[in-house]
C-alpha positions in Angstrom: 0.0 0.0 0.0 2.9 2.5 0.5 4.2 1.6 -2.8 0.5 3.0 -4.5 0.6 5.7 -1.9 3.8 7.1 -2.9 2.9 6.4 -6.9 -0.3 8.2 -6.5 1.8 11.2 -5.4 4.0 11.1 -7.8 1.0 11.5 -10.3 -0.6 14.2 -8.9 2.6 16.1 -8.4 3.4 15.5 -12.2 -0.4 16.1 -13.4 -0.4 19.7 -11.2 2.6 20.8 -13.5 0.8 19.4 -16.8 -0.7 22.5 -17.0 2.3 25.1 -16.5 4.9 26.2 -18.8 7.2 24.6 -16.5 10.2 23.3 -18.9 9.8 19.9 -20.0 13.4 19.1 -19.5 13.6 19.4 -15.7 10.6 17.7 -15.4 11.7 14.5 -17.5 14.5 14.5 -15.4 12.8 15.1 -12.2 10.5 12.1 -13.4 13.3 9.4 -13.8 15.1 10.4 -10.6 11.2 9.8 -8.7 10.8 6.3 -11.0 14.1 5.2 -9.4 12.7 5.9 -5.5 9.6 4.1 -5.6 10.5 0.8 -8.2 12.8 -1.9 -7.2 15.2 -0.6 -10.2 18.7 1.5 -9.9 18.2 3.6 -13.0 16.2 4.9 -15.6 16.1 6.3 -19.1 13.8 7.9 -21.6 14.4 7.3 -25.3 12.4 9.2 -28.1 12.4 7.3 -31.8 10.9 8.4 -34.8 11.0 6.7 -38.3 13.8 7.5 -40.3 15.6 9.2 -37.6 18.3 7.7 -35.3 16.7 7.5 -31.6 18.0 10.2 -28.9 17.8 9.8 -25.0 16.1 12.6 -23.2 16.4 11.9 -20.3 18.8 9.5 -17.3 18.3 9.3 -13.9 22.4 9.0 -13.6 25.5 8.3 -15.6 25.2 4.3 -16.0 21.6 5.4 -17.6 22.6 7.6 -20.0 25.4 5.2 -21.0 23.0 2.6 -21.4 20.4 4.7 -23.2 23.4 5.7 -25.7 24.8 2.3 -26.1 21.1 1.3 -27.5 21.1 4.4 -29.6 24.3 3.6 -30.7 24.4 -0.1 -31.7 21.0 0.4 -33.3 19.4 -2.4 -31.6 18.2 -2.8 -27.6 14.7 -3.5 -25.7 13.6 0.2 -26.1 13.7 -0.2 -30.2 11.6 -3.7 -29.8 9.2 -1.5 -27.5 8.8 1.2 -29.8 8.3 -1.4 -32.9 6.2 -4.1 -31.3 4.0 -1.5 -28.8 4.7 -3.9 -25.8 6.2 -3.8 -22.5 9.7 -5.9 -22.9 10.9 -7.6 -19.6 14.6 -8.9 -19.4 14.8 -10.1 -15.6 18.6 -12.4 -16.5 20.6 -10.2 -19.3 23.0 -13.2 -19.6 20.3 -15.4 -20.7 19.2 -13.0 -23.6 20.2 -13.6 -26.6 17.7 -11.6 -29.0 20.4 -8.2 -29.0 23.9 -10.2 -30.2 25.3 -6.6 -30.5 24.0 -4.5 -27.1 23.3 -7.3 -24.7 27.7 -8.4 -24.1 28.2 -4.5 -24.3 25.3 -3.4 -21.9 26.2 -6.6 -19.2 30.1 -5.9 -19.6 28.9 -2.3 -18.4 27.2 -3.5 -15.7 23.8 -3.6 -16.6 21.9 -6.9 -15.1 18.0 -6.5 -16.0 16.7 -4.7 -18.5 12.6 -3.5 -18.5 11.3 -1.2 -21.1 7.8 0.5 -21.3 6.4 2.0 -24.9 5.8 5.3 -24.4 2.2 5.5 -26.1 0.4 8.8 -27.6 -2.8 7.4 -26.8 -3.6 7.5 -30.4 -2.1 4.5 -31.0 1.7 5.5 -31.9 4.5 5.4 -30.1 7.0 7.6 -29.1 9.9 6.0 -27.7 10.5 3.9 -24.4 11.1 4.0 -20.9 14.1 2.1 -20.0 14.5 0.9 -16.1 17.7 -1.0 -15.3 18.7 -3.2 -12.4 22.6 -4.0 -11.9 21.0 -7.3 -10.7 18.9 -9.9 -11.9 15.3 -10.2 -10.7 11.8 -9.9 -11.9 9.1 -6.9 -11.7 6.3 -7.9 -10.3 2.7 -7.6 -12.0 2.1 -4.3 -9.7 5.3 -2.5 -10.4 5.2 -3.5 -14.4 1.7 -1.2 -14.1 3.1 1.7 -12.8 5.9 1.4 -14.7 3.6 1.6 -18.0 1.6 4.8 -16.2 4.6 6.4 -15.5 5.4 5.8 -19.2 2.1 7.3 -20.0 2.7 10.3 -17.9 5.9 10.5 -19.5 4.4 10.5 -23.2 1.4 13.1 -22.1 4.3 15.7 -20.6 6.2 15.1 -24.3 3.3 15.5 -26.2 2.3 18.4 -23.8 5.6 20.1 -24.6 4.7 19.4 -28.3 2.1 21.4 -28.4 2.6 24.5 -26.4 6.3 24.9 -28.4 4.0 24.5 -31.8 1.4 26.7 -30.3 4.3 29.5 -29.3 6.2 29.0 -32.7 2.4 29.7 -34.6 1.7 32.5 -32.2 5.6 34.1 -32.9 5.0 33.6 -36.9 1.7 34.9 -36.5 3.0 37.8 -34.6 6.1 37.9 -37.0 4.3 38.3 -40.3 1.6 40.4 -39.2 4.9 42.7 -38.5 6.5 42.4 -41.8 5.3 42.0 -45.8 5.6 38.6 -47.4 7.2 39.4 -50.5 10.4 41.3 -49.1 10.6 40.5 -45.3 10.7 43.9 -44.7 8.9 45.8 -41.8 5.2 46.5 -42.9 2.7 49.6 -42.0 2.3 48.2 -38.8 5.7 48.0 -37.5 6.5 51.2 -38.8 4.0 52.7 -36.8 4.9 50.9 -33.7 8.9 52.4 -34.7 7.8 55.7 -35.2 6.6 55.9 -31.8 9.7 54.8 -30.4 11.2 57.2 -32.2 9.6 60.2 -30.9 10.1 58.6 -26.9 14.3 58.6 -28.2 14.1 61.6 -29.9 12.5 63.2 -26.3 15.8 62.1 -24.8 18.6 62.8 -27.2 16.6 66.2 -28.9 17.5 65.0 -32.2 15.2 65.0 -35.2 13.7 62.7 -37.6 13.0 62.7 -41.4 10.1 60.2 -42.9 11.3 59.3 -46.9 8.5 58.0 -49.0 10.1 56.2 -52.0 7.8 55.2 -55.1 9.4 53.7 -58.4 8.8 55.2 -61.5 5.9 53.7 -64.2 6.2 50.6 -62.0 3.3 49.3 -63.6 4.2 49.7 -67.1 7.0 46.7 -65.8 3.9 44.8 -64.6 1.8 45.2 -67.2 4.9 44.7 -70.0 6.8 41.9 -68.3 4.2 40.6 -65.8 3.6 40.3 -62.2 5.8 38.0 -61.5 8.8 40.3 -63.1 7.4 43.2 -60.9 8.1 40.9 -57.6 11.3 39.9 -58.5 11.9 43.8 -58.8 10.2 44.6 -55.8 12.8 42.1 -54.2 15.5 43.4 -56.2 14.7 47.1 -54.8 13.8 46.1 -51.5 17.3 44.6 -51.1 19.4 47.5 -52.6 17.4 49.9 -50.6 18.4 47.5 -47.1 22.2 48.4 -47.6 21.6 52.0 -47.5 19.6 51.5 -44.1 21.9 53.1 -41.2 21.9 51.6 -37.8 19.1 52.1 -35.8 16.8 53.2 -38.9 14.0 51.2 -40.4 13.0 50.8 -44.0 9.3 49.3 -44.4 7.6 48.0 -47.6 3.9 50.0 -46.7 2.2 49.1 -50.1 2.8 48.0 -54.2 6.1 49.5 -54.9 5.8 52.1 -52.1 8.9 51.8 -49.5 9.6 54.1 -46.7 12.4 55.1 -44.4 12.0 56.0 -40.9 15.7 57.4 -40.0 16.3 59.3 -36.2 19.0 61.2 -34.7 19.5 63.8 -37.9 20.6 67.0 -36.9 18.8 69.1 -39.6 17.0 68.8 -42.6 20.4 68.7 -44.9 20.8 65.2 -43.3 17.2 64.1 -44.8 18.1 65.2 -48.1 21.9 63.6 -48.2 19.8 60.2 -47.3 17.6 61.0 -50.3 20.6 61.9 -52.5 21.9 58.2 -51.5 18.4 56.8 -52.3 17.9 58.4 -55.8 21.5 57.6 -56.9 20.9 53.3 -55.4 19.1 53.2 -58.4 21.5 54.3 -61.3 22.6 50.8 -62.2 20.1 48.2 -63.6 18.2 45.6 -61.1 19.6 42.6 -63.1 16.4 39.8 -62.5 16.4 36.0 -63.6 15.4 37.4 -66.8 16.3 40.5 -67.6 18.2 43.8 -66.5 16.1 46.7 -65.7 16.3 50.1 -65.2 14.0 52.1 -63.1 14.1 55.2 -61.1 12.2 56.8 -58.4 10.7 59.1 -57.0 11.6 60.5 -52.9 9.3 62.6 -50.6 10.8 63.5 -47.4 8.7 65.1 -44.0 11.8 66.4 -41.7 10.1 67.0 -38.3 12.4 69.0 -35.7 11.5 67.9 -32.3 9.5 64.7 -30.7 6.2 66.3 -30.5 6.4 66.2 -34.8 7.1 62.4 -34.6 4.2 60.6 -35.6 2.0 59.0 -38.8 1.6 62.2 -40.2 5.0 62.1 -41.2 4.5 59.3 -43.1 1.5 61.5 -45.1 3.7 64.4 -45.4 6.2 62.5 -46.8 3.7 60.5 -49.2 2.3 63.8 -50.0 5.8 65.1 -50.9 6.7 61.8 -52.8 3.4 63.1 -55.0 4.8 66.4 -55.6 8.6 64.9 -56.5 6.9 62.7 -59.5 4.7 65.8 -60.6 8.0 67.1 -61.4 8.8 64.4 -63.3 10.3 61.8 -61.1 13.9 60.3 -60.6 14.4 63.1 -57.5 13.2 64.1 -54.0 10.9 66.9 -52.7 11.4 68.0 -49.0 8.3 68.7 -47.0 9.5 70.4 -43.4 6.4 69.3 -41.2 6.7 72.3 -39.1 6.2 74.8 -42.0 3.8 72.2 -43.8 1.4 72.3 -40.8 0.5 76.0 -41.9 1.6 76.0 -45.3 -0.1 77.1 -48.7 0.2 73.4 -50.0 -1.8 71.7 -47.6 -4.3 74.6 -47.2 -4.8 74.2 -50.9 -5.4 70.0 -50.4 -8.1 70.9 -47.8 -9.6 73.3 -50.0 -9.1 71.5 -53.1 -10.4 68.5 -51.0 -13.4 70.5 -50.2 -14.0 71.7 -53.8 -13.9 68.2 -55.2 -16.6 67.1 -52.8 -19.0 69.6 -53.6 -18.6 69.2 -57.1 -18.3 65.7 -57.6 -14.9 64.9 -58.4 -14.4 62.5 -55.7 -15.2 58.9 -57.0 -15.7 55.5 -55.3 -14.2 52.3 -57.0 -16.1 48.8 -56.0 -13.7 46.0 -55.1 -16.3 42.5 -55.3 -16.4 40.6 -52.6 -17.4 36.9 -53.3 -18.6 33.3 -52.7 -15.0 31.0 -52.1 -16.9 27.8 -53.4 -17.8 29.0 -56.6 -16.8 32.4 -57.4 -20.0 34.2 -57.4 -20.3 37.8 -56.5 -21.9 38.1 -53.1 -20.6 41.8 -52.1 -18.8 44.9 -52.9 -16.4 47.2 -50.7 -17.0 50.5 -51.4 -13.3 52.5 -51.8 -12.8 56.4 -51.6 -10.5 57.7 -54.8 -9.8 61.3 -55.8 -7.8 62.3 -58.8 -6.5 65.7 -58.0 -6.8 68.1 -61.4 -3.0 69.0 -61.3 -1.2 66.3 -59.1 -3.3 63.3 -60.3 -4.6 60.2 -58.2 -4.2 61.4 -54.4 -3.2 58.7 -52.2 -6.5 57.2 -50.3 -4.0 57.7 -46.9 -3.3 61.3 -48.1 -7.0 62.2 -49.2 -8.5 60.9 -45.4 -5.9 61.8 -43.1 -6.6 65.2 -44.9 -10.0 64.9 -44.2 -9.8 63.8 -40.8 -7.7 66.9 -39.5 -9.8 69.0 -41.8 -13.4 67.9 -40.1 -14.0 66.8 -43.6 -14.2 63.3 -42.8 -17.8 63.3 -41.7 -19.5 64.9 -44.9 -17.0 63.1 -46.9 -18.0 59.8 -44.8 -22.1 60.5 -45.5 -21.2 61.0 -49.3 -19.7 57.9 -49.7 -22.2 56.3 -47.2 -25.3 57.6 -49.1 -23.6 57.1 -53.2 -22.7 53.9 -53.1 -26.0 52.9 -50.9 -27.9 54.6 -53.9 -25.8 52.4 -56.5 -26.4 49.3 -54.7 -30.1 50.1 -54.7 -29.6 50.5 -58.9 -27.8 47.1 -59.1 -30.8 45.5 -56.6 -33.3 47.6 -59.3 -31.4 46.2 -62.1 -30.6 42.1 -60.7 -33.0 41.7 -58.3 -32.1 37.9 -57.9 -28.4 39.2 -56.8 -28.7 41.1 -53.6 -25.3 42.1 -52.9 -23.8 42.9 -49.5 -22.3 46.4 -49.4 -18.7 47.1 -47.1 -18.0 50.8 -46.6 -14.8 51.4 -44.3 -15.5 53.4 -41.3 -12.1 55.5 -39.6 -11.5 55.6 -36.4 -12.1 59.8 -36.4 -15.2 59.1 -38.0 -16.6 56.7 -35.6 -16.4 59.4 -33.0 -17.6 62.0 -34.8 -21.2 62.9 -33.3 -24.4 61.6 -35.6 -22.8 58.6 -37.2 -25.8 56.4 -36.3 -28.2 59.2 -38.0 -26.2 59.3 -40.9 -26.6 55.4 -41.3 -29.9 55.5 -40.5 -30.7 58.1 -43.0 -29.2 56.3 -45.6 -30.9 53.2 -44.8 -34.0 54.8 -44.9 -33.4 56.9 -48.2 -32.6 53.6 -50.2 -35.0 51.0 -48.6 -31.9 49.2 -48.2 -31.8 46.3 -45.6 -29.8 46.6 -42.9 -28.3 43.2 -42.1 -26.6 44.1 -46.5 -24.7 46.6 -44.9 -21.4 45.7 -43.5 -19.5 48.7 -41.9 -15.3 47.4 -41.8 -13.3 48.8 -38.9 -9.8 47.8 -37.6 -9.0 47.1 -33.6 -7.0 50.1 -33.9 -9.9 52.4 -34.2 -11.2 51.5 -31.1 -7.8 52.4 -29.3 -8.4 55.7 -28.6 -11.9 56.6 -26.3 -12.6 53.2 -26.3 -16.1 53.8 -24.0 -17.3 56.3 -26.8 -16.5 53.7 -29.5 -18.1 50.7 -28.0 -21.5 53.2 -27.7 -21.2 53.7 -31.1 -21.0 49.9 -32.1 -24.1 48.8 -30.0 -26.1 51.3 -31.5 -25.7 51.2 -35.0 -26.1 47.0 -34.1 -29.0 47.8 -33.0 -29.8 49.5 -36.7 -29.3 46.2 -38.0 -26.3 46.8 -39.7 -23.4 44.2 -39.4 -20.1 45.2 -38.3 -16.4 43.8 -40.2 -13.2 43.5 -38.4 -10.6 44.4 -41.1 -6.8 43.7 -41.5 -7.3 40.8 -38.5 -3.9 38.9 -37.5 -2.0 42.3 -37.4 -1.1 41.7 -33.7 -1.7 39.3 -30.6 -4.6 41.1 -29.2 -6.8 40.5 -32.3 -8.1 37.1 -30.9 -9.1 38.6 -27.7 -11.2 41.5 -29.6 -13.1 39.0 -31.4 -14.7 38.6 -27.8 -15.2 41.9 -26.6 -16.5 43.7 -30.1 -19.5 43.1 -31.5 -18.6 41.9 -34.5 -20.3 39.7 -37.2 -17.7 39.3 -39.9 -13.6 38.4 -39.4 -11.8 40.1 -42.6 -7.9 37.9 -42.7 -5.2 40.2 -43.3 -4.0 39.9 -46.8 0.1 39.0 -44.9 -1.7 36.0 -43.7 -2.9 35.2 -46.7 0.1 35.8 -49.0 1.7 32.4 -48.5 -1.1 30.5 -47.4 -0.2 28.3 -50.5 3.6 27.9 -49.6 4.0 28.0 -46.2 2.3 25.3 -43.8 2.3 27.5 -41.1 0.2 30.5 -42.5 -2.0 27.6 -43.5 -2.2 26.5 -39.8 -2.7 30.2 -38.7 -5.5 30.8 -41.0 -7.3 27.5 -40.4 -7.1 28.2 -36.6 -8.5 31.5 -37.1 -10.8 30.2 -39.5 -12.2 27.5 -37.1 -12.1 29.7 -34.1 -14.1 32.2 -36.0 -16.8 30.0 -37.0 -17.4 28.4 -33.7 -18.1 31.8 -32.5 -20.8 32.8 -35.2 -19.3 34.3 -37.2 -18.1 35.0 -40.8 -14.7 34.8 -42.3 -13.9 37.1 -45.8 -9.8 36.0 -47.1 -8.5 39.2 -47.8 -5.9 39.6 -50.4 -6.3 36.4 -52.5 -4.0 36.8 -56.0 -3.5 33.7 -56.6 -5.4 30.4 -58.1 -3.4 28.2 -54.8 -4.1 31.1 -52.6 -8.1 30.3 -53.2 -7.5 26.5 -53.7 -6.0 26.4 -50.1 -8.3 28.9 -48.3 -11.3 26.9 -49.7 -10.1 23.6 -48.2 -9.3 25.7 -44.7 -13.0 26.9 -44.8 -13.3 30.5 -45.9 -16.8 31.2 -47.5 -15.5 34.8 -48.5 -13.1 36.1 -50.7 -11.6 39.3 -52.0 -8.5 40.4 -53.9 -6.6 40.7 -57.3 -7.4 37.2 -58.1 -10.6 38.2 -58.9 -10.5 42.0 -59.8 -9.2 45.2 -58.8 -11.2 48.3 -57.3 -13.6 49.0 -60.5 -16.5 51.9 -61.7 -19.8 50.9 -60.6 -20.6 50.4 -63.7 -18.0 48.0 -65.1 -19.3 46.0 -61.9 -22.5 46.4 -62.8 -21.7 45.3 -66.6 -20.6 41.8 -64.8 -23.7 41.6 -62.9 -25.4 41.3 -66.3 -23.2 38.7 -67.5 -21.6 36.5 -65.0 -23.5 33.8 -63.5 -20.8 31.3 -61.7 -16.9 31.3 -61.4 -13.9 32.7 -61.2 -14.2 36.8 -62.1 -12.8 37.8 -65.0 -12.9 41.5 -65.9 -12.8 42.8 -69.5 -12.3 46.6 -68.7 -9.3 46.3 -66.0 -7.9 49.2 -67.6 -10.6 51.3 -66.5 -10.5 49.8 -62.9 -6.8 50.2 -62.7 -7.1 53.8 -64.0 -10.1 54.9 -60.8 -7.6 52.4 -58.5 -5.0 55.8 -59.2 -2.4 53.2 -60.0 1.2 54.8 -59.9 
């Protein structure tokens, strides 16, 4: 009875660490040394085997263990490989009589070793790990009671490995996850979202040392000419090709980011004055003098530099990254291959950016603001079951306006809620048209909501209105916001979402997998739709472990209610593999860029089933303000 006493310690001890992050090593170890107390043995072993591989011990109670768990290894034959093949308990009470391991059994008894008994260490779905090995420098039996809990123990042993399995492949998913919702698939680079998070560091340094810090917005020259003459696949080899040049010319301590297409920005501190910003520039422009020489073919392209120089931490922030963009625009109205410099302490009362707001404000009372309809559709079978309704303006001098440019302007304007109800109420009165024209193809409509926008007072009216204006039904509108909206006067924000819910209208979460707090929204927000961020999504089809992220999310998702849309798909794999993971929505270049309403419309006539393909992409590109 003392004997089951002190085994049914042992097991609760071991089962109350099952559930900590305690390290699986110490615990093996601590397990072997306990096996050795409480059996009538002298040492123990734990062996792992896998097919194809040579086995490895893990763990040895002392050194005659861990010679004997080698000598196995090495040799290549022992009781703990006939445990692991046969999935049976192998008892060897006299070594001298046993004559089934010609190689290991002389070598193991001229060692010392007298009695050999080996335990499969069993996954409980019927495989087989490895063994436990207990050894006797004398000969003698187990009896039948001590042969049971020396197969438990081996069963606690294999739940604590298969344990430690899973919480390393749980932190490795949760560090890619983390890792490429931090970085853009095709170059490695830092994305949007780390840039952020670095330009906030930036201005916490730049409060310490008083330095300064310059944002560069670099954007190659008639990039899409190489795409549409060479093809996509040439334009991410150059993207590549670029991406890497640009990375030597990154000092220490500065970031360069990949934020969209053939858009890359640097983030560099510590500059004493604006003449640093420009050299940086200078060394940009003149990286790309000699040819990018690709698997095919050498090309030649240049680009085009904005810079925003801010003097002081309190200038430190996104805006930067507008100004900058904004001053890109201005370099390539010039004619490309150089840099503008945009000082964003004179650019916060200058003549160019009170001629955006007011050009800004002319083009929405007079209609030269546009909205381009990216389809949203059914995974399974290609048919169109929604459109996302996207802001575009194409300024009369400096051409397409960046959609970042045109609504951070309008946010610091106050321009953001009339622009907001315009796009709100337009493309609610062209979805009304296509439900006039194909009443047997309701379409769901997605408008983005920003986070200034969903604080600005009489949101919920101007929904309403619109609703009530087109007849429209509320559960077909689907109003997209990211977690980081909801950051700042999160009380306010949450009000907001519970009433327009109680509107009827459903609520998106876009760009989700962009951090580690996004699962833990999907709980507190009211949410009916989970949009995958299109990093995810990028190598879905190559990598197994975006495919294990997105089926997790995917599954989680679902068991909550709600819906999943794949953001981003561009490739026929990319659908192929987020069909079999379970994603009933799609949206991306696969299918079509952001098009006229009436080039969608055009489809609705025609299409019936399948994969989109769009005739008039030259029209969408052209309201998409492609660069």
């Amino acid at each position: 009875m003392a004997r089951e006493d002190t085994l049914s310690s042992v097991l609760s001890e071991f089962a109350r660490t099952m559930i900590t992050d305690f390290p699986i090593q110490s615990i093996l170890n601590s397990l072997v040394e306990r096996i050795v107390m409480i059996l009538p043995i002298t040492a123990a072993g734990v062996t792992l085997i896998q097919d194809g591989e040579p086995p490895h011990y893990v763990a040895a109670s002392d050194d005659s263990a861990l010679l004997y768990e080698q000598l196995q290894t090495g040799v290549g034959e022992g009781p703990c490989l006939l445990a692991y093949r046969t999935g049976k308990a192998v008892a060897i009470p006299q070594l001298a009589s046993e004559t089934r391991f010609p190689t290991f059994t002389p070598a193991a008894r001229h060692a010392g070793l007298a009695a050999v008994f080996t335990f499969p260490l069993r996954d409980g779905r019927g495989g087989i790990l490895g063994a436990l090995d207990l050894y006797r420098d004398t000969p003698g039996t187990l009896d039948e009671q001590d042969m049971e809990a020396a197969q438990t123990l081996a069963d606690v042993a294999a739940a604590y490995l298969l344990n430690a399995e899973s919480r390393e492949e749980t932190q490795r998913m949760a560090d890619t996850s983390h890792h490429r919702s931090l970085h853009d698939a095709l170059t490695g680079l830092p994305n949007r979202v780390l840039l952020h998070e670095r330009l906030v560091h930036a201005a916490e340094r730049a409060r310490r040392s008083h330095g300064g810090a310059a944002v560069l917005f670099v954007d190659l020259d008639r990039f899409k000419h190489v795409n549409d003459r060479y093809g996509h696949h040439v334009g991410d080899q150059l993207l590549v090709a670029v991406a890497q040049r640009l990375s030597l010319l990154v000092r220490p301590g500065d970031t360069l980011s990949r934020v969209s297409g053939d858009e890359f920005v640097f983030l560099c501190e510590d500059l004493n004055n604006e003449s640093d910003a420009e050299l940086i520039a200078t060394r940009v422009t003149d990286g790309f003098t000699e040819p990018f020489v690709l698997d095919e073919l050498a090309l030649t392209v240049k680009a085009s530099v904005g810079i925003a120089y801010a003097r002081n931490a309190d200038s430190i922030s996104d805006q930067l990254i507008v100004d900058a963009d904004m001053a890109m625009y201005q370099a390539k109205h010039r004619g490309g291959d150089g840099h503008h410099m945009i000082d964003l302490q004179e650019a916060l009362h200058s003549n160019q950016r009170h001629n955006l707001e007011t050009d800004l404000r002319t083009a929405l009372s007079t209609g030269a603001l546009q909205i381009a309809y990216q389809p949203v559709v059914r995974t399974s079978d290609g048919l169109i079951t929604g459109a996302e309704a996207l802001l575009r303006w194409r300024h009369p001098s400096q051409g397409p306006i960046s959609p970042l440019v045109a609504i951070g302007i309008a946010e610091q304007s106050g321009l953001i809620k009339q622009i907001g109800r315009w796009v709100l109420d337009q493309s609610g009165s062209i979805r009304a048209q296509w439900l006039n024209d194909f009443p047997d193809r309701p379409l769901d409509l997605l408008v983005n909501v920003s986070g200034r926008q969903l604080l600005s007072h009489g949101l919920c009216d101007i929904v309403a209105s619109m609703l009530s204006s087109t007849g429209m039904d509320p559960a077909a509108l689907v109003l997209e916001l990211t977690e980081n909206t909801l950051v700042e006067n999160h009380a306010r924000a949450m009000t907001v979402l519970t009433d327009l819910k109680a509107l009827g209208v459903r609520l998106a979460l876009d760009d989700f997998g962009t951090g580690y707090s996004s699962l833990s929204c999907l709980r507190r927000l009211p949410v009916d739709i989970v949009k995958i961020d299109q990093a995810l999504i990028a190598e879905v089809d190559e990598h197994s472990e975006s495919s294990a992220i997105v089926a997790a999310v995917t599954d989680l998702t679902h068991a909550l209610g709600l819906g999943v849309i794949a953001e981003g798909i561009e490739t026929k794999a990319q659908l192929d593999r987020v069909t079999q993971l379970g994603c009933e929505s799609s949206q991306g270049y696969y299918y079509a860029r952001p098009m006229s309403a009436s080039d969608l419309g055009n489809h609705l006539s025609t299409s019936q089933t399948g994969p989109l393909r769009f005739p008039n992409q030259r029209s969408a590109d052209s309201l998409a303000g492609s660069s």
